[in-house]
N, C-alpha and C positions, 0 to 999 in steps of 0.2 A: 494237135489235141485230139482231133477224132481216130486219129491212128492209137494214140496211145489208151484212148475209152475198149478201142476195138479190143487190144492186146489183152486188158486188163478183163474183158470181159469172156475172152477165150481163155485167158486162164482161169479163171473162175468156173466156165463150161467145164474144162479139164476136171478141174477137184471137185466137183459135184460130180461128175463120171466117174470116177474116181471114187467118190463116197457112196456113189450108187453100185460099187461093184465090192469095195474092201472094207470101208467104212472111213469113218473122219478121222485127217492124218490133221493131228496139231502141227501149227508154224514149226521149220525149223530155227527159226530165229532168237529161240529161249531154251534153256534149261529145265526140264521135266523132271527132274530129280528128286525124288520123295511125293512128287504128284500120290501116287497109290496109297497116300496113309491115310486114315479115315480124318480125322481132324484137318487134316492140307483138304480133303475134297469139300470135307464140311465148308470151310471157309472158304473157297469158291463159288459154293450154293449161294450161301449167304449175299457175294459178292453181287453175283449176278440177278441175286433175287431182290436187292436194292437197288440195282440200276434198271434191270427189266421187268423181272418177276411176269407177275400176271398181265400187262398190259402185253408182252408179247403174244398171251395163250389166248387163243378163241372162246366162245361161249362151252362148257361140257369136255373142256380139255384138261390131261395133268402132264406134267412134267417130272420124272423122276432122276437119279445118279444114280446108281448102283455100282460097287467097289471091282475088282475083278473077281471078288469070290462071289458078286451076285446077292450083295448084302446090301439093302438101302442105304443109305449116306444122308438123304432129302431129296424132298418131293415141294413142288409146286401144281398148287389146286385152282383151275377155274370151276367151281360149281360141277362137282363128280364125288359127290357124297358117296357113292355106291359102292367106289370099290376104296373109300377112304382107309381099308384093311389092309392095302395093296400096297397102300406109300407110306406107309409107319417106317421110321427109321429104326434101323436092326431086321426088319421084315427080311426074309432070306428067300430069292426066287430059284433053288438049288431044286431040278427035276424032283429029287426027295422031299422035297420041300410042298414043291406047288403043282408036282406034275410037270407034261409036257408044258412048255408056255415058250413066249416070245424070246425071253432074258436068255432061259436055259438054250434054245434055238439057236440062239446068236454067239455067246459063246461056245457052242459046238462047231458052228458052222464059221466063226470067225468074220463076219462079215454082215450089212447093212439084210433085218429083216421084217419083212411087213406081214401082218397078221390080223384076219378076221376073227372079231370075236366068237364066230360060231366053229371056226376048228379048235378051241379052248374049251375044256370040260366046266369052267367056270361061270359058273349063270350070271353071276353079278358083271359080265365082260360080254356077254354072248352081242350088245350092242354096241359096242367100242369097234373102233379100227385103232389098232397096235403099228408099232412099228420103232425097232429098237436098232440102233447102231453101236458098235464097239468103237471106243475115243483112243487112237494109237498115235503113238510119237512120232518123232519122221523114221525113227530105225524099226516101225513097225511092233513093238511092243506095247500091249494094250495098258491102255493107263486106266479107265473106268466102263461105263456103259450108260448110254443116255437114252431114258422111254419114254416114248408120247404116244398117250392115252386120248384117246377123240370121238366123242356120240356126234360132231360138227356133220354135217351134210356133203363132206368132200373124197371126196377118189383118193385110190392110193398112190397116184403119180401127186398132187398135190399135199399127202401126207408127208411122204419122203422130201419136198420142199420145204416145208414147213419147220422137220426136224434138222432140215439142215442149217435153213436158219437159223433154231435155237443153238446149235452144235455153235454155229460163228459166234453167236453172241455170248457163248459159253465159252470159249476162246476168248475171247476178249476180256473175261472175267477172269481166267485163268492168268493171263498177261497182268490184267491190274493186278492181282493178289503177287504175283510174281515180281513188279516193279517194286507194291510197296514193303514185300522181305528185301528187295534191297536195297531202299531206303532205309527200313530199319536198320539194316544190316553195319549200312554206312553211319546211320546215325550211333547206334550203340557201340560202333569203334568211333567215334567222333567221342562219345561221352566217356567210354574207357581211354580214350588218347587224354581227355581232361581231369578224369578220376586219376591215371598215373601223375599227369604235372601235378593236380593238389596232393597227392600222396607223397611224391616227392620234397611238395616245395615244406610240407608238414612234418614230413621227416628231419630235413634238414633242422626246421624252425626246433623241432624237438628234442635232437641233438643236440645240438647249440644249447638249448635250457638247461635239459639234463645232465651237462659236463662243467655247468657255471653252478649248479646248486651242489649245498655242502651237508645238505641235513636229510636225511633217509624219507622222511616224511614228504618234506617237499618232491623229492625224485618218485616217487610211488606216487604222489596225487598231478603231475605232471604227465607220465602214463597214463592214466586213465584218463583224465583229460583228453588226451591226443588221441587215445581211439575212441572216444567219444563224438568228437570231429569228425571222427572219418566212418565210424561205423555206428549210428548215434542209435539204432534200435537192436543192437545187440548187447547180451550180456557179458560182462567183465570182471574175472575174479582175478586178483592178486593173488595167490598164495606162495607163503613164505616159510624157508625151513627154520628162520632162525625168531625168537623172542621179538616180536615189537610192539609199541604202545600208538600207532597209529589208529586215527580216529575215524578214517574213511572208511563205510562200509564194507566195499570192494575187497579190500586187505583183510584179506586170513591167512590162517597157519595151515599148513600143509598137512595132512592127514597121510600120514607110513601107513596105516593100516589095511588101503584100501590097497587090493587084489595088483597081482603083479603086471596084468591085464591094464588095468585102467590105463590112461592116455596120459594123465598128471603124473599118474609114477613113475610110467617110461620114460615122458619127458625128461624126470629129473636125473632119475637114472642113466638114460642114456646121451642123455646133452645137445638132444638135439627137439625140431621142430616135429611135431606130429598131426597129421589130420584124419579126423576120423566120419569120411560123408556117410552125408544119408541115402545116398543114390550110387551104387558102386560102377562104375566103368565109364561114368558119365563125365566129362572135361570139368565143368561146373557143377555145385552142388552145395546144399545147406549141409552144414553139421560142426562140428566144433572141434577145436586147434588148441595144441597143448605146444607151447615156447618155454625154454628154459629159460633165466633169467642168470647168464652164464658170465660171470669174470675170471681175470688170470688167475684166481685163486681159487675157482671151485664154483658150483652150481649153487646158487642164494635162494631160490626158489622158481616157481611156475608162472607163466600167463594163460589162464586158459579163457575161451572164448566159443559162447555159446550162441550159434548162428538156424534161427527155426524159419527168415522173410528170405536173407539175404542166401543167394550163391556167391559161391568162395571159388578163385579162380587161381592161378597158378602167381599174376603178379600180388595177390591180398596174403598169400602166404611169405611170397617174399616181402613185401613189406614189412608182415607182421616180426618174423623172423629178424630183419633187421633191428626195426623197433627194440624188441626183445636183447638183444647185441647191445643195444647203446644201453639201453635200459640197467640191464646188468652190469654194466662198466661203471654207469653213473652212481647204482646202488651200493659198489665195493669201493667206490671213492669216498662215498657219502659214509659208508660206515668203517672205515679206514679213517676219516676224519676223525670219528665219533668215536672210534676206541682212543684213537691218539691222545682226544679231548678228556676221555675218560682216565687213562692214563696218567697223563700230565695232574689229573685231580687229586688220582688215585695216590700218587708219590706225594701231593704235595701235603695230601691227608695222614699220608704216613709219618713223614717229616715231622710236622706240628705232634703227631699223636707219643714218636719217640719221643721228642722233646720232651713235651710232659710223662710222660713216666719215667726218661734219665732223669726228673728234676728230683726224683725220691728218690733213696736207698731203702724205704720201708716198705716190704712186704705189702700189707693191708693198705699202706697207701697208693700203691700200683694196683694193685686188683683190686681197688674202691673206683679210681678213677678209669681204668679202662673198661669197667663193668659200665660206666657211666657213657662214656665216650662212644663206645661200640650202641648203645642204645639210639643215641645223639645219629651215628650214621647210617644205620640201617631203617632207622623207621620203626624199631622192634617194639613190640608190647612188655618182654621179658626179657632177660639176660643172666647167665649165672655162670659163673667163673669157679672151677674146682680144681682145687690143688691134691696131688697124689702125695699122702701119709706115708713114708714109707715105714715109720716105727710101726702102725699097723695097715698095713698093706690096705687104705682105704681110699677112695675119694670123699673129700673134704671141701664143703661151700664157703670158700673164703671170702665171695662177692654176690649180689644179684640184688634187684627191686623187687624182691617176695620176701619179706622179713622173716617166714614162718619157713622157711628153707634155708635161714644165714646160720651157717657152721655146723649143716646138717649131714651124716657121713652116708656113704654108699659104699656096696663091696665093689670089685674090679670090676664082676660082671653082669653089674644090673643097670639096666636102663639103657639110654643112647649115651650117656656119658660112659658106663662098660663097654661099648659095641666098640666107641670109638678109642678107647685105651687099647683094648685086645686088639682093634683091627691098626693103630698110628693111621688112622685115615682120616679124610674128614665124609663127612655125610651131607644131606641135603633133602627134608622130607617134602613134597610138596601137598599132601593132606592125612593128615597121621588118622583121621576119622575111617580111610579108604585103606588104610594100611596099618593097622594097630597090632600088627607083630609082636611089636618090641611094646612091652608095659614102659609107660615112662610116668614119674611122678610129677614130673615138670607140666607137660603135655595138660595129665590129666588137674591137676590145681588149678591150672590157668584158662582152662576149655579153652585151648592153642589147638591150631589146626596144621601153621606151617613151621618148619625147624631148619637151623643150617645149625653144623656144629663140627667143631676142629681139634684136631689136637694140639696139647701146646711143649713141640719138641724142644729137647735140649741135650744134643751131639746124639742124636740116636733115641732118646730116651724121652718118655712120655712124663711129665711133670703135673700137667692139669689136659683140663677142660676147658671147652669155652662152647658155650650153649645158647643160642636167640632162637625164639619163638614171635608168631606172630599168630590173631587171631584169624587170620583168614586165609583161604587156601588159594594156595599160587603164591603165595606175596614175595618171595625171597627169589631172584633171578640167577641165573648161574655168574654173571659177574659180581654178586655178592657174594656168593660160595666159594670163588674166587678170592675176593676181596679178602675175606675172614681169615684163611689159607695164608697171607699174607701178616696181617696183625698179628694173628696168634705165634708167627716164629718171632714177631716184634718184641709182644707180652713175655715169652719166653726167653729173650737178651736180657729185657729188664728185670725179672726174676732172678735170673740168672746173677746179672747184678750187685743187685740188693745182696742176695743171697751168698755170693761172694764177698761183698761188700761186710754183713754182718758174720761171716766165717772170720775174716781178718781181725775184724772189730774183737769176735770172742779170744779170739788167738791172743791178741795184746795182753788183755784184760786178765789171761788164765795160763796158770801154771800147766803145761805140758804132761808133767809125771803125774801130777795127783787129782789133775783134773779140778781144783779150787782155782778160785781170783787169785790174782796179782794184788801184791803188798800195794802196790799204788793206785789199785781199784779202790781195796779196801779204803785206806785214807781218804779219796776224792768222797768217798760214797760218805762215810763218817762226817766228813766234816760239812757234808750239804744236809746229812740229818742232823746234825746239830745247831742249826740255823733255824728247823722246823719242826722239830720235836723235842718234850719237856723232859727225857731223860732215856740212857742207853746205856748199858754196859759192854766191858771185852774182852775177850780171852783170849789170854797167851798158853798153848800148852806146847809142852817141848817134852821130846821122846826118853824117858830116862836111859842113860848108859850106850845111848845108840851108835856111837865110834863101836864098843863093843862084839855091838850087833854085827856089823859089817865085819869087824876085823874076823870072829867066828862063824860067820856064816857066808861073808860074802856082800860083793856092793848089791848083788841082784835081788838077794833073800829080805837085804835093809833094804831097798826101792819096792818090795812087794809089802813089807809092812809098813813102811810108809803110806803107800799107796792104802794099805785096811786102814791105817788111823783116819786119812784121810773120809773112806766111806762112813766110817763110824760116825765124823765128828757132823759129815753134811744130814744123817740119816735121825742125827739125836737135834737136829733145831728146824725152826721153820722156812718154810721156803723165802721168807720175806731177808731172812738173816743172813751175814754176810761169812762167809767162813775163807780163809783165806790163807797161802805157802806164807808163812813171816820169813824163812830165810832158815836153810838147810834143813834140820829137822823137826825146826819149830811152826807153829801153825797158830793162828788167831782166828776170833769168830769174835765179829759186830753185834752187838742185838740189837736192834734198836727200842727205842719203847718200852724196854725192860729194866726193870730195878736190882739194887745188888744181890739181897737174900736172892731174886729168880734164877739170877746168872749162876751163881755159888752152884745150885741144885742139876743145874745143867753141867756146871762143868762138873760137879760128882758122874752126874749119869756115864759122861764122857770116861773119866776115868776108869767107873768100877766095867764098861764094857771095853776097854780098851785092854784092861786085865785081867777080863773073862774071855776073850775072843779070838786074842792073837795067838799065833803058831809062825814062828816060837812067841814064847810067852815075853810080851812087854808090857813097862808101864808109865806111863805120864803125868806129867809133872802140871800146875795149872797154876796162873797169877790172874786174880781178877780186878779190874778196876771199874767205875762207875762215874757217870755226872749226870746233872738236876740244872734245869733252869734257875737254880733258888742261888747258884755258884757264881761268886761274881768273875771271876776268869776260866770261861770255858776254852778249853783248846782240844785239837787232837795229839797235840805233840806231846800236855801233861798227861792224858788220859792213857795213851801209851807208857809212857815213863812210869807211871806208879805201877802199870799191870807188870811190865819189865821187873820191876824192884820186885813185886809179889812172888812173880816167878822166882828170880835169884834166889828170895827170903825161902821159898818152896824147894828146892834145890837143896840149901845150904842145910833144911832143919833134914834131910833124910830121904827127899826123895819120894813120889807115888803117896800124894798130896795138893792139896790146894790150899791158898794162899790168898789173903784178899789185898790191896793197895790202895 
């Protein structure tokens, strides 16, 4: 044991010999690495000056650090108010600075140096005994500079003791601030080994959630969530390129506008993960992370995440990054469901909406009920269905809920209802107040702010309109503009329809050449007003000489004046009257409601224009019959037979004449 005091105390002898010739060589049994930054020296002042501080210093003694540039760090004071100028931290002992002096000495000279205060031009030191050592590693490079300041009563072989004291026990300080960076060191990979298991085992959990939900909403509020948990004083924005009606704050819509620069556009842009620190070249650092929100079918939107406490390190981007991956995946299932779901409605709404309109062949009663129906599924405030005139080239309000607009005309190229015939396209306003281009009278009637509007084709060709308004802006989403797109080619089958429907209907009903009813029209129609009106007359006229006609001029010349008797006979009675081919060149006309002196007058009219008009010149023949509710056997069969007789009796006296039966 006394062997081993001896050893220990000869080497001790050594390194004080040693510090009395080079200065004080720190252990080499640590890591000096970054020692020389002012904040590392700071905290080992501090270190030492809680464990020793003042009770090491004598009465009138100070203790300073100074940097290698000879820049204070901190000072320890026993009662030395004097030169209290001298230990200010930042105080710079650079010969420029202070003159000759101890500090500047010592870093000249490299080595342990002692100094009377009267070789210092300094009055406020002229009492001091100085004495400064340079603090070097074991490789000899100096790490700081340690000065002691002393008015004490003691020699300079006992001052350079003393400093070197403090030197060990500043050592010792150095060693604890040294152990506990690497405790912390160990500890903070201790806490980052437990941050990756919770971030893992979070992810996982999150995953799992996010691939088992089927609704947009819930996958978006699941996200935030999860970084909530994990990064619970950071901010979190969803943004989304596409339409949504979710209710969490977090969830916006993506803004294209912003500069090509930004973090969120790149992201989306370029599909992948982006960070943008606050601190550049530094491993760790706060600032904010831009995550695509990326599936097999394309970029959905952003996570961006704004980081001002926390440092972001290489595993929080992968994580987020990940997150991001699933997130995306889950959000293109979720709205792959939701189209499908949309879908499946969309057809079944369709289904049901054909039905009822094949359930008519009438015109007005299709575009009454689908003006209806389309109100019913949109949500709309207005609705107005227009049919294209072609007699005059108009649009035409065959439907809507604004009464003061039903069967109101417009030319081709006015309004949004022109825009959309001229352009076969359909449109989608989202606030006509912000874009009043186009004057529209609908719009403006209704103080309507948003619009969707369609054309309604048939094989190429624009037939109507179909026009919904709503009062408020945004209200119409692109899968209604979509929707509409769809019914209106429906509306337009059914039209189509009808409309074929009543072409055949007229075709049965109507003579081909002359453009009148069918003999079998006339009769159904006659004998249903004869059920419900108290009296009607009708006319037989037949072509005099008309084999004639033909034989000299030709079948074409006789189907051309056929054809004029015809315009004559529709042009000389009322639209209500029935005028009609009896069979080859003969022709009848229904009146209803009319008594015989009336008919008689009409059928002169008939006559004297029939052989005033024609080229060549012909003339007609006429039998008129009548009946009264006052007749006890009314029929169509007699009421025919006596106008037949009239005619013969017209005939037989000479021809280009009328005849009553």
């Amino acid at each position: 044991m006394s062997e081993l005091r001896s050893i220990q105390k000869h080497s001790r002898t050594e390194h004080f010999d040693v510090f009395l010739r080079q200065g004080f060589i720190l252990s080499g049994n640590f890591s000096y690495e970054g020692l020389q930054a002012n904040p590392n020296l700071h905290q080992v002042f501090e270190n030492w000056n809680q464990q020793f501080g003042p009770n090491m210093l004598p009465s009138q003694t100070a203790l300073l650090c100074a940097n290698e540039h000879l820049c204070v760090i901190d000072a320890c004071s026993n009662d030395t108010p004097s030169i209290g100028n001298y230990l200010q931290p930042g105080s710079s002992w650079k010969v420029a600075d202070q003159g000759d002096n101890p500090l500047a000495r010592c870093e000249g000279a490299g080595y342990l140096q002692l100094m009377n205060g009267d070789d210092w031009h300094a009055r406020e030191l002229t009492s001091y005994l100085i004495a400064v050592t340079p603090v070097m590693d074991n490789h000899g490079k100096i790490q700081f500079y340690l000065g002691l300041f002393t008015q004490s009563r003691i020699n300079m072989e006992n001052l350079a003791q003393l400093l070197y004291s403090l030197a060990l026990s500043f050592q010792s300080s150095i060693q604890n601030v040294e152990e506990r960076r690497k405790y912390d060191r160990l500890n903070n990979l201790h806490h980052m080994k437990e941050m990756e298991s919770k971030k893992h085992v979070i992810l996982f959990e999150a995953s799992k959630k996010l691939l088992a939900k089927i609704d947009v909403h819930s996958v978006l509020t699941e996200v935030i969530d999860c970084l909530g948990r994990v990064y619970p004083n950071t901010r979190v924005d969803l943004l989304l390129s596409q339409d949504n009606d979710s209710t969490n704050l977090s969830v916006k819509p993506l803004n294209f506008q912003r500069t090509e620069s930004d973090i969120r556009t790149r992201a989306f842009m370029e599909g992948q993960v982006i960070f943008e620190p606050t601190l550049r070249g530094s491993a760790s650092s706060s600032g904010n992370i831009a995550a695509p929100l990326s599936g097999k079918q394309g970029v959905y939107g952003v996570l961006y995440m704004e980081f001002t406490n926390e440092l972001i390190d290489a595993s929080d981007l992968q994580f987020i990054s990940l997150l991001a991956d699933s997130a995306g995946t889950a959000f293109e299932n979720a709205k792959l469901y939701e189209q499908s779901n949309l879908m499946i409605n969309e057809l079944r709404l369709i289904n049901e909406i054909t039905k009822q309109l094949n359930q008519s062949l009438r015109l007005n009663e299709i575009f009454n009920s689908a003006s209806s129906e389309i109100l019913s599924i949109f949500g709309a405030d207005y609705s107005c269905i227009l049919q294209n005139s072609k007699d005059s080239d108009q649009l035409i309000v065959q439907a809507t809920n604004l009464p003061a607009m039903f069967h109101e005309t417009f030319t081709l190229d006015q309004g949004f209802s022109g825009l959309i015939y001229s352009s076969k396209e359909p449109i989608i306003i989202s606030d006509y107040w912000s874009n009043d281009k186009v004057t529209s009278s609908l719009m403006q009637r209704t103080n309507s702010r948003s619009l969707i509007g369609s054309p309604i084709l048939v094989n190429g060709n624009v037939e109507g309109v179909i026009l919904i308004v709503h009062r408020l802006p945004n209200f119409f989403s692109y899968d209604n503009y979509k929707l509409l797109q769809v019914l209106s080619s429906h509306i337009g089958l059914a039209m189509t329809n009808a409309s074929l429907h009543a072409e055949v209907k007229r075709m049965v009903i109507t003579d081909n050449l002359t453009g009148l009813y069918a003999r079998h029209y006339l009769d159904e129609q006659a004998n249903l007003m004869q059920k419900k009106d108290f009296c009607g007359s009708l006319i037989v006229v037949d072509i005099d000489n008309f084999k004639k006609v033909n034989d000299t001029y030709g079948h074409q010349i006789g189907d051309k004046i056929l054809i004029h008797v015809s315009q004559i006979i529709k042009s000389s009675i009322r639209e209500m009257d029935i005028a009609a081919r009896w069979g080859g060149e003969e022709l009848a006309v229904y009146l209803p409601q009319v008594s015989k002196d009336q008919a008689v007058r009409i059928a002169e009219r008939i006559r004297r224009r029939v052989m005033e008009e024609t080229q060549p010149q012909v003339t007609v023949s006429c039998g008129v019959s009548d009946w009264n509710w006052e007749e006890d056997k009314i029929s169509v069969e007699s009421l025919f037979y006596r106008a037949d007789m009239a005619l013969y009796q017209a005939k037989h006296n000479g021809r280009n004449q009328i005849q009553i039966g």
